[in-house]
Backbone as JSON Lines, residues from 0, in Angstrom:
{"i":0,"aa":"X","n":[52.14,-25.18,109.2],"ca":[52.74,-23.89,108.98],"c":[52.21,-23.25,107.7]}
{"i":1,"aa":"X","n":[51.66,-24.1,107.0],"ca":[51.09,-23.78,105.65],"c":[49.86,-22.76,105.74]}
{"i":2,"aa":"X","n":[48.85,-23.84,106.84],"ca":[47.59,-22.93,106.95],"c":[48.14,-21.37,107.71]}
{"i":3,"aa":"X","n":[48.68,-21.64,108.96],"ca":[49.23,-20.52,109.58],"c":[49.57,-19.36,108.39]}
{"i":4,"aa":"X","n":[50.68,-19.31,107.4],"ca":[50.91,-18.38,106.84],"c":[50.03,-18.11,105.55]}
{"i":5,"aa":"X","n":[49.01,-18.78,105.43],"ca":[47.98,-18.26,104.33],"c":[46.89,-17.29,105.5]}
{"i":6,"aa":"X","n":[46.78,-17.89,106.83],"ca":[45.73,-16.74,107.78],"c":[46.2,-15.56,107.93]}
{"i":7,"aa":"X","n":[47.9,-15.63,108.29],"ca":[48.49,-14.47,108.81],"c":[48.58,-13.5,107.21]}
{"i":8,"aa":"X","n":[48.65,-14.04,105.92],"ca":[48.7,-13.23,104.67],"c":[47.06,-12.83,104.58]}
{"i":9,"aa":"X","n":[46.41,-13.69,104.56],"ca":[44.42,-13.3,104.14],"c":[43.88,-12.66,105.6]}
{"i":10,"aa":"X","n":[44.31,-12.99,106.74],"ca":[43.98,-12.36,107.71],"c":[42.7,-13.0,108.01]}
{"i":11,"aa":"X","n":[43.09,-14.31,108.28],"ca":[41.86,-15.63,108.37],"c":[42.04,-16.47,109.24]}
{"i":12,"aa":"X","n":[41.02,-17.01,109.72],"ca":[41.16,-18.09,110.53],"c":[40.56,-19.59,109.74]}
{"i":13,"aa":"X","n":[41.29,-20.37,109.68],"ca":[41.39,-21.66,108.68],"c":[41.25,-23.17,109.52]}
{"i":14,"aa":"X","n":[40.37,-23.85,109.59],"ca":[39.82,-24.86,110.27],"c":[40.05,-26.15,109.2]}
{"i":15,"aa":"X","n":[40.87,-27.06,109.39],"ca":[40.71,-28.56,109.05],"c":[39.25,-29.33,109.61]}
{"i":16,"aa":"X","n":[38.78,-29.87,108.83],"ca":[36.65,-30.23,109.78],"c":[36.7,-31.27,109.08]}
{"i":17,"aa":"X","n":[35.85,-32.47,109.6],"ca":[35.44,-33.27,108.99],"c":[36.14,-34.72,109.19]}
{"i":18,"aa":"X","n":[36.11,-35.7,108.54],"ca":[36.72,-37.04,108.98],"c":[37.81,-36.89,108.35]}
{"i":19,"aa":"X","n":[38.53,-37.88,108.92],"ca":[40.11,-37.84,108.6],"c":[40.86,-36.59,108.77]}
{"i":20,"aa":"X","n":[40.44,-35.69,109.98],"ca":[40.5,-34.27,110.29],"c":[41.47,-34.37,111.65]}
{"i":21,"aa":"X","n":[41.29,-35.57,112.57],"ca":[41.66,-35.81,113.48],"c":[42.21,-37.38,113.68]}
{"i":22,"aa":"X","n":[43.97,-37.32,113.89],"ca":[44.63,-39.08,113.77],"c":[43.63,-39.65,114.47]}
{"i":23,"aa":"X","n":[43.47,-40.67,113.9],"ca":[42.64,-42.26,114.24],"c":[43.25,-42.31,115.89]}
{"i":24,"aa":"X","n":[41.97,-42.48,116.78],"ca":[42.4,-42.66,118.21],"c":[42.52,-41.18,118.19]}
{"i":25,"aa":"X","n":[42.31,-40.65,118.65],"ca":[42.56,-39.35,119.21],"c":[41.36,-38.91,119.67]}
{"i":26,"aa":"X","n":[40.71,-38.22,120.03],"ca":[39.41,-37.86,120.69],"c":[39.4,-36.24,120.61]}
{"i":27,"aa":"X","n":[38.2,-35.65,119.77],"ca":[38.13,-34.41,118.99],"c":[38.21,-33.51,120.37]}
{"i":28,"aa":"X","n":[37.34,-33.96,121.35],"ca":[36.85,-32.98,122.48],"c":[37.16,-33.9,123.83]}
{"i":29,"aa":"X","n":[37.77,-33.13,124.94],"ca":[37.93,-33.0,126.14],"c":[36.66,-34.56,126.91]}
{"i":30,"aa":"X","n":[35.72,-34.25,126.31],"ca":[34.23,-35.37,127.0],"c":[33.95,-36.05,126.02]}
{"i":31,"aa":"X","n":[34.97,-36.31,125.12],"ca":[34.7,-38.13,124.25],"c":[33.92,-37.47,123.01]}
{"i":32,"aa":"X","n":[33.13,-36.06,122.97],"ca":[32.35,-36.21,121.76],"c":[32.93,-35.8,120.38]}
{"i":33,"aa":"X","n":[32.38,-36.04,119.78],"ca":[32.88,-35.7,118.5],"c":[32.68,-34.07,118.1]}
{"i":34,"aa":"X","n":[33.96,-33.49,116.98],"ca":[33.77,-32.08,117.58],"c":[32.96,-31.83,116.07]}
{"i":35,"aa":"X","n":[32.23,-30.71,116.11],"ca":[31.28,-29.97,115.06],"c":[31.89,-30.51,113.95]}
{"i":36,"aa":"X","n":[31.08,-30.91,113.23],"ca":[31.59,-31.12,111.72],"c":[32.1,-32.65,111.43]}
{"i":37,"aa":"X","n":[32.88,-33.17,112.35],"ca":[33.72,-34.56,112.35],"c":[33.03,-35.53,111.31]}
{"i":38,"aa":"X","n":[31.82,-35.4,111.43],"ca":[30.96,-36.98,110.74],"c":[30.75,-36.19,109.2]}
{"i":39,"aa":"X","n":[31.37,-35.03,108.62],"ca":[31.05,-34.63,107.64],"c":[32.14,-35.23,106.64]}
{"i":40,"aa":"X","n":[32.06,-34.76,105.25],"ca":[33.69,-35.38,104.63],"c":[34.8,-33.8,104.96]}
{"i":41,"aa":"X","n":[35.96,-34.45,104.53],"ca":[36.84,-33.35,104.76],"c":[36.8,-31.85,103.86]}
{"i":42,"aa":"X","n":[37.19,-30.84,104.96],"ca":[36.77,-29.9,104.13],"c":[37.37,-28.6,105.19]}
{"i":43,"aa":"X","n":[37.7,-27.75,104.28],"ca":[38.4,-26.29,105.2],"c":[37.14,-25.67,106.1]}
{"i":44,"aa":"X","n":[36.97,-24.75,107.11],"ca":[36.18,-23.74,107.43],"c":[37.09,-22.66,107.7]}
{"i":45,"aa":"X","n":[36.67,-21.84,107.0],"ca":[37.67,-20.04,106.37],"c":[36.22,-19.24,107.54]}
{"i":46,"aa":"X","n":[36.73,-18.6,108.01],"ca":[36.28,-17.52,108.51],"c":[37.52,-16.26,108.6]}
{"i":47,"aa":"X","n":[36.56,-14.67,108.46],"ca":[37.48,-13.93,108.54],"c":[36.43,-12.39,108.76]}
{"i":48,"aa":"X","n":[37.15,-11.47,108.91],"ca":[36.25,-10.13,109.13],"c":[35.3,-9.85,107.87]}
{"i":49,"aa":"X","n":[36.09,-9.98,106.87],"ca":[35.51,-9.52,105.83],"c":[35.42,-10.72,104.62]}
{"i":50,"aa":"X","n":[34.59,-10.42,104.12],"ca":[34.47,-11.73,102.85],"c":[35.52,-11.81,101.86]}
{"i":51,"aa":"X","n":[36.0,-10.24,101.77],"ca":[37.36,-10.37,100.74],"c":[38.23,-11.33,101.04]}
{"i":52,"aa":"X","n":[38.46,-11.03,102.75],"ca":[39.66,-11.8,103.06],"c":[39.24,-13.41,103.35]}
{"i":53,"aa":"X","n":[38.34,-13.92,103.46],"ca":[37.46,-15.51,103.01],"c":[37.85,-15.6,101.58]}
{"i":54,"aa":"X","n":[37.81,-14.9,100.96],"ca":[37.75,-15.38,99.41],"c":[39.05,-15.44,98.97]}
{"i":55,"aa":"X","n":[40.1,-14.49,99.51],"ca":[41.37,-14.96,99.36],"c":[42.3,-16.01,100.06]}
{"i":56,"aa":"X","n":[41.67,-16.65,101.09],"ca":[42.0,-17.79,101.93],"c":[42.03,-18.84,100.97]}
{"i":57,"aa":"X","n":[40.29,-18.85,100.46],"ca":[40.06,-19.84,100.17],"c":[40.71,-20.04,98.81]}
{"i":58,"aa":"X","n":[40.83,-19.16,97.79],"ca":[41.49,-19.06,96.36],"c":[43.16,-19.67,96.83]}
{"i":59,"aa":"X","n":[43.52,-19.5,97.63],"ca":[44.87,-20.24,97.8],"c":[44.43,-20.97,99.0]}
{"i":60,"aa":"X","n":[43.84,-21.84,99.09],"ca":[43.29,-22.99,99.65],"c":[43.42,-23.72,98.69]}
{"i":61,"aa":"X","n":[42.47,-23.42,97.28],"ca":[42.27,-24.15,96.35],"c":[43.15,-24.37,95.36]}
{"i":62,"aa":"X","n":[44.42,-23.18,95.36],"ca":[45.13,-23.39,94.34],"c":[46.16,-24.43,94.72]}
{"i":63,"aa":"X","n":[46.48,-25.14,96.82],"ca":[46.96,-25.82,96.88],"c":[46.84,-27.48,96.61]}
{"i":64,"aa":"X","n":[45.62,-27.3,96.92],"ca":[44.98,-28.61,96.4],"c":[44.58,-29.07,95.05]}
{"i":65,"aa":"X","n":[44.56,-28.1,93.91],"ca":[44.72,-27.97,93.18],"c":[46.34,-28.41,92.21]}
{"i":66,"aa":"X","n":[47.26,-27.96,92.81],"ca":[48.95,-28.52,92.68],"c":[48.81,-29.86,93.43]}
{"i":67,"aa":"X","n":[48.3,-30.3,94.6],"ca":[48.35,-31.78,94.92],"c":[47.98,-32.73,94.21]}
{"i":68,"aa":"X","n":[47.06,-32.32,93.36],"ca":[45.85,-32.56,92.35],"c":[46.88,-33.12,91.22]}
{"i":69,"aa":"X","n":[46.98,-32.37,90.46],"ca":[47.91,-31.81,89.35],"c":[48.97,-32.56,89.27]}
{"i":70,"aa":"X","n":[50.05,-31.92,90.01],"ca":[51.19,-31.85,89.96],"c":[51.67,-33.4,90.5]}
{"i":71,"aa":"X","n":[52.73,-33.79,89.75],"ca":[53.79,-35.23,90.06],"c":[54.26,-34.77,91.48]}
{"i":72,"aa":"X","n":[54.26,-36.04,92.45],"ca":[54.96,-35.82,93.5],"c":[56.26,-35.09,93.56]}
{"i":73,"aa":"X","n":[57.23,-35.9,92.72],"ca":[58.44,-35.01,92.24],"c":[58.46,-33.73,92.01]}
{"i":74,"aa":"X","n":[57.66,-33.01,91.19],"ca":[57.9,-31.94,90.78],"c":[56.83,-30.66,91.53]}
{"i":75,"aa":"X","n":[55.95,-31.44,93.14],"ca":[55.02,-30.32,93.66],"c":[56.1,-29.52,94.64]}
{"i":76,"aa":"X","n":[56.83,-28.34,94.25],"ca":[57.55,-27.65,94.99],"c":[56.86,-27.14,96.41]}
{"i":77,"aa":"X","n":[55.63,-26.94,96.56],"ca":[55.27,-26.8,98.08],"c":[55.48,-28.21,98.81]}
{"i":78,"aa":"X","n":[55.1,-29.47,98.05],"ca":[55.4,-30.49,99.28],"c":[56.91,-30.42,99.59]}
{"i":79,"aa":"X","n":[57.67,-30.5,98.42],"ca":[58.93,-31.03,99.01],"c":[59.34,-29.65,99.99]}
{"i":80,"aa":"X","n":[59.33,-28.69,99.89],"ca":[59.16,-27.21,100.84],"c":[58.34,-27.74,102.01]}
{"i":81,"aa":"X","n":[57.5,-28.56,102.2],"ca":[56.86,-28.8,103.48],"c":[57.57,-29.93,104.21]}
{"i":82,"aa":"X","n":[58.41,-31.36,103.17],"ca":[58.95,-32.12,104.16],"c":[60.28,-31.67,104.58]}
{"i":83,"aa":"X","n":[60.52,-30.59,103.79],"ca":[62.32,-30.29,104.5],"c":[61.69,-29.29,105.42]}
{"i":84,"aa":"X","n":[60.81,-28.87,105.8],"ca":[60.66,-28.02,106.73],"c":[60.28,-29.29,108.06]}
{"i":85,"aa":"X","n":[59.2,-29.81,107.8],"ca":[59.1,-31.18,108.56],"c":[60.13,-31.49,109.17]}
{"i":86,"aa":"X","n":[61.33,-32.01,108.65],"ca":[62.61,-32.57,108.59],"c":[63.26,-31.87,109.46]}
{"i":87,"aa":"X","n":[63.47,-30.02,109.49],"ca":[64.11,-29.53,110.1],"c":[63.4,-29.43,111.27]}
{"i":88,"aa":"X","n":[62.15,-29.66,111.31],"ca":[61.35,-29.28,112.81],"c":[62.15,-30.76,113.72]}
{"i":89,"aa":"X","n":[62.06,-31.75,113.04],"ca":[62.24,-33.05,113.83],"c":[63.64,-33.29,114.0]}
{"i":90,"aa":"X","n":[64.69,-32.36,113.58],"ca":[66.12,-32.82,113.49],"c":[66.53,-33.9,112.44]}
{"i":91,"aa":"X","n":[65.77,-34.37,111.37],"ca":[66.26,-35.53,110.51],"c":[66.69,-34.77,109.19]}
{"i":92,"aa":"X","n":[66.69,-33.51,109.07],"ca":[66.93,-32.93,107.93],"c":[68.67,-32.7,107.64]}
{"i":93,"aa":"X","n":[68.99,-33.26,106.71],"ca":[70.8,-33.08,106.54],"c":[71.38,-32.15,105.81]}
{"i":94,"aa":"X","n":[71.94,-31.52,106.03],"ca":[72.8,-29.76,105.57],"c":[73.3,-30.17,104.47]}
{"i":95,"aa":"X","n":[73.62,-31.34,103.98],"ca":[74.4,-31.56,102.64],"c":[73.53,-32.2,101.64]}
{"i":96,"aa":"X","n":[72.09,-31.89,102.12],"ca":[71.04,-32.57,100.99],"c":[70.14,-31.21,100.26]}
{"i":97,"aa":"X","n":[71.0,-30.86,99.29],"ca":[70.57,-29.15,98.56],"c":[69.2,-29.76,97.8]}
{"i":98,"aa":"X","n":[68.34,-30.94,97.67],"ca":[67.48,-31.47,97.16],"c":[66.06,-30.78,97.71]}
């Protein structure tokens, strides 16, 4: 949901590529092969109409990985914002945990 609302704000289309891109066992493509990019290391592909809007994808691309980087588990307010969202997608999230 993360990438989703940085495309729908930059007006981008945002690609996970590369190994560890796709869970172990899983198969990239439909006929067993591996899909473009897979054997590379991990890494975004930003495409968009215009380069402005690439360059603002990618500037908050980087500023997230950048806070993963950085920031104490405890205190990275987008993760813990990503597992209570997690949480609520799967039903394990509890109404009396204001954390």
């Amino acid at each position: 949901n993360t990438l989703k609302n940085i495309e729908k704000e930059c007006n981008a289309k945002i690609m996970i590529r590369g190994k560890g891109s796709v869970k172990e066992g899983k198969v990239g493509r439909k006929d067993g092969q591996m899909l473009p990019g897979e054997d590379e290391p991990l890494h975004a592909l930003v495409t968009a109409n215009t380069m402005e809007n690439v360059k603002k994808a990618v500037e908050q691309i980087r500023n997230i990985l950048k806070q993963g980087i950085e920031t104490p588990e405890d205190q990275n307010d987008l993760r813990k914002m990503q597992l209570r969202e997690l949480a609520r997608l799967n039903g394990t999230l509890r109404e009396d945990d204001n954390r």
